[in-house]
C-alpha positions as CSV (number, residue, x, y, z in Angstrom):
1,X,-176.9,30.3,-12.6
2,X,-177.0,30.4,-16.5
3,X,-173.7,29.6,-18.0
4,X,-171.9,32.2,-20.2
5,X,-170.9,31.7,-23.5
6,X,-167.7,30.4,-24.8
7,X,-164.9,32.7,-24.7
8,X,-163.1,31.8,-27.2
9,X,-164.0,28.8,-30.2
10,X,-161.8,26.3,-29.5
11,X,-162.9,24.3,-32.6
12,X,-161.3,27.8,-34.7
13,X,-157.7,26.9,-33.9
14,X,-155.2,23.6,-34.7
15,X,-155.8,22.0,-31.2
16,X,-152.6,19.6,-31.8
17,X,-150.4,23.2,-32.4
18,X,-147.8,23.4,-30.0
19,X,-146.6,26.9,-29.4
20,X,-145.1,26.2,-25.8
21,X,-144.4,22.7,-24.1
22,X,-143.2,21.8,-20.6
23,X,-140.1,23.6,-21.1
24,X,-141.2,26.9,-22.0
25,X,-144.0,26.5,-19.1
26,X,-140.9,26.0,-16.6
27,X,-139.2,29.0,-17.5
28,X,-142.2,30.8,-16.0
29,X,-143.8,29.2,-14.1
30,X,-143.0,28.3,-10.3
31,X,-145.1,24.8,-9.3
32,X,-143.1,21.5,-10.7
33,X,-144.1,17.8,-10.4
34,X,-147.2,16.7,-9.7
35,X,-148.2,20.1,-9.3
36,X,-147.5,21.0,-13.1
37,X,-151.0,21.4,-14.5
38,X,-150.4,22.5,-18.2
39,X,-149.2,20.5,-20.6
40,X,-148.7,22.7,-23.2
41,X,-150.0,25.7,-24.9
42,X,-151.5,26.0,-28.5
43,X,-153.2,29.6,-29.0
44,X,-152.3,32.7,-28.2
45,X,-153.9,36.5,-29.3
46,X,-152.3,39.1,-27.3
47,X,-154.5,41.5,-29.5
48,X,-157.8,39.7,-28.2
49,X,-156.2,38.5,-25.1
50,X,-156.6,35.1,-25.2
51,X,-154.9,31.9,-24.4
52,X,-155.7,28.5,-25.2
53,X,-153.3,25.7,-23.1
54,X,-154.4,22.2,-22.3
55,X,-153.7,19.5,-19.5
56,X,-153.3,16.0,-20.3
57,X,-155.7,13.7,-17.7
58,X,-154.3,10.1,-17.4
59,X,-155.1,7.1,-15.8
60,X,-152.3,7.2,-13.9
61,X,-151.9,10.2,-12.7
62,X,-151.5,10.9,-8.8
63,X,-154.9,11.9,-8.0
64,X,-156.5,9.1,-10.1
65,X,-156.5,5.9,-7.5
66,X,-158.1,8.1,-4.8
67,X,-160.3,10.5,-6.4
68,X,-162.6,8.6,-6.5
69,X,-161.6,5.5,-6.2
70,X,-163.6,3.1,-9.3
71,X,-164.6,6.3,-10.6
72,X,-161.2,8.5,-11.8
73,X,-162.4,12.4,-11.4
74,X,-160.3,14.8,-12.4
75,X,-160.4,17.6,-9.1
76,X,-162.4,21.0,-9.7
77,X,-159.8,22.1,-7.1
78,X,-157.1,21.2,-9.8
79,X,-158.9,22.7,-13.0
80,X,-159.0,25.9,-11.0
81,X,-155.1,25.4,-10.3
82,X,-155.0,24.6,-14.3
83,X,-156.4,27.8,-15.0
84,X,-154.1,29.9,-12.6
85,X,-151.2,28.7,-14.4
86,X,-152.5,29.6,-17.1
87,X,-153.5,32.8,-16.2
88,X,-149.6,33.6,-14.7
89,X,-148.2,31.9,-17.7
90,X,-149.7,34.9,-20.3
91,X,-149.2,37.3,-17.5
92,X,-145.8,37.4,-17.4
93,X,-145.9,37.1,-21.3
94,X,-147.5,40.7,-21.0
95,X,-145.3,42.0,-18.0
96,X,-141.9,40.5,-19.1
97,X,-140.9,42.9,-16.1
98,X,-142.1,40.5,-13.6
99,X,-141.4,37.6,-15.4
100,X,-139.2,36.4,-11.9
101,X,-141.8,37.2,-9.9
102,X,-143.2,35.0,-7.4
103,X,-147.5,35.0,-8.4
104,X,-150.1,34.2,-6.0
105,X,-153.3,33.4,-6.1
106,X,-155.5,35.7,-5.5
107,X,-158.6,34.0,-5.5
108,X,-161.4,33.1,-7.9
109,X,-164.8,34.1,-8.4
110,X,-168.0,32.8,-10.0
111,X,-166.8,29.5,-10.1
112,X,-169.1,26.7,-11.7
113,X,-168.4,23.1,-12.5
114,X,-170.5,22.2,-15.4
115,X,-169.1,18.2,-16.5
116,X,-167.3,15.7,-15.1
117,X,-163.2,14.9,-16.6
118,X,-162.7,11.2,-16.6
119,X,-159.0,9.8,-18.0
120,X,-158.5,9.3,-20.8
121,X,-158.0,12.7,-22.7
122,X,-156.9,16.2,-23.1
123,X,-158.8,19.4,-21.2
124,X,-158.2,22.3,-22.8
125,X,-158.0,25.9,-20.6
126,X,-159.0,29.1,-22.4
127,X,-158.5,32.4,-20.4
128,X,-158.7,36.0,-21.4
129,X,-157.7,38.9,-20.0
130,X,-160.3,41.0,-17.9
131,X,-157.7,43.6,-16.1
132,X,-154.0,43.3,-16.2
133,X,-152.0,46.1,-13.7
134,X,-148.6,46.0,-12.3
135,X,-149.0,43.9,-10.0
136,X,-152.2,41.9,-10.0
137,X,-154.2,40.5,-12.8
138,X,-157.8,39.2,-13.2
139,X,-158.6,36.7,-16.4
140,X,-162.2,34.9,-17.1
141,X,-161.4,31.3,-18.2
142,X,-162.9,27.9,-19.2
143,X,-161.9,24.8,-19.1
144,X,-163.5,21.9,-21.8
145,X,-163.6,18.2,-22.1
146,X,-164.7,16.2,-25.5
147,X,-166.2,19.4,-26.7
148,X,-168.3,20.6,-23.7
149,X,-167.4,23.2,-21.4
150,X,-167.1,21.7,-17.6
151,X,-165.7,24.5,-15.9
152,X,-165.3,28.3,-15.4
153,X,-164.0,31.0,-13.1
154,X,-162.6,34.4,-12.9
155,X,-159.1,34.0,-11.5
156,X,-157.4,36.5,-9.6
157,X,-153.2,36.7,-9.0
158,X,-151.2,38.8,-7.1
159,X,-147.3,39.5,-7.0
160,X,-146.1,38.4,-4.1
161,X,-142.6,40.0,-3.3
């Protein structure tokens, strides 16, 4: 399957822009600990829908010793959990309604892994809206890695209530 193209120039915005940190990321989003994925966000268009947010991948972070082990890979399972917060982050941005919502996940389709995400360094997440309703949402994203795109998906969420 032929990749699609970029949704969003990365290289167009100030990547060290912080527009929301770990704090603002709380306040909306459920998962804490090790299962915080974002790091922080530094682009948003609500006109375009887009949202740029990025995940910092250390050495030392939980998954690194075992997966795989000499070789640090940073999980496809994860990027797609990455994305998803991302996703639920800018949803509730757009439905302040259901800001205290509980989201699920809804699933995730056309999912391709195109690079590998070693530590040291930052992945940044772009996702744009495809469909937002009341209670569901669907948003293409991608995630990249010293400038190449290693991952995309369409990811799906769902109020659960």
């Amino acid at each position: 399957m032929a990749a699609t193209p970029d949704i969003f120039d990365i290289s167009s915005i100030d990547l060290d822009a912080r527009i929301a940190g770990p704090d603002e990321l709380k306040a909306l989003l459920a998962q804490r600990g090790t299962f915080e994925m974002l790091d922080g966000i530094v682009h948003r268009d609500t006109e375009a829908g887009i949202i740029v947010g990025f995940k910092d991948i250390r050495a030392d972070d939980w998954w690194a010793p075992d997966h795989i082990p000499e070789r640090a890979l940073f999980p496809g399972v994860l990027m797609i959990e990455a994305a998803a917060q991302l996703c639920s982050y800018d949803y509730k941005l757009h439905q302040p309604e259901n800001a205290t919502k509980f989201l699920g996940f809804g699933g995730a389709n056309g999912t391709r892994f195109r690079g590998t995400v070693e530590p040291e360094g930052r992945m940044y997440f772009v996702s744009k809206v495809n469909r937002i309703r009341r209670s569901l949402f669907s948003y293409f994203s991608q995630g990249f890695y010293n400038g190449k795109r290693v991952f995309e998906s369409e990811i799906l969420g769902v109020i659960l209530e």
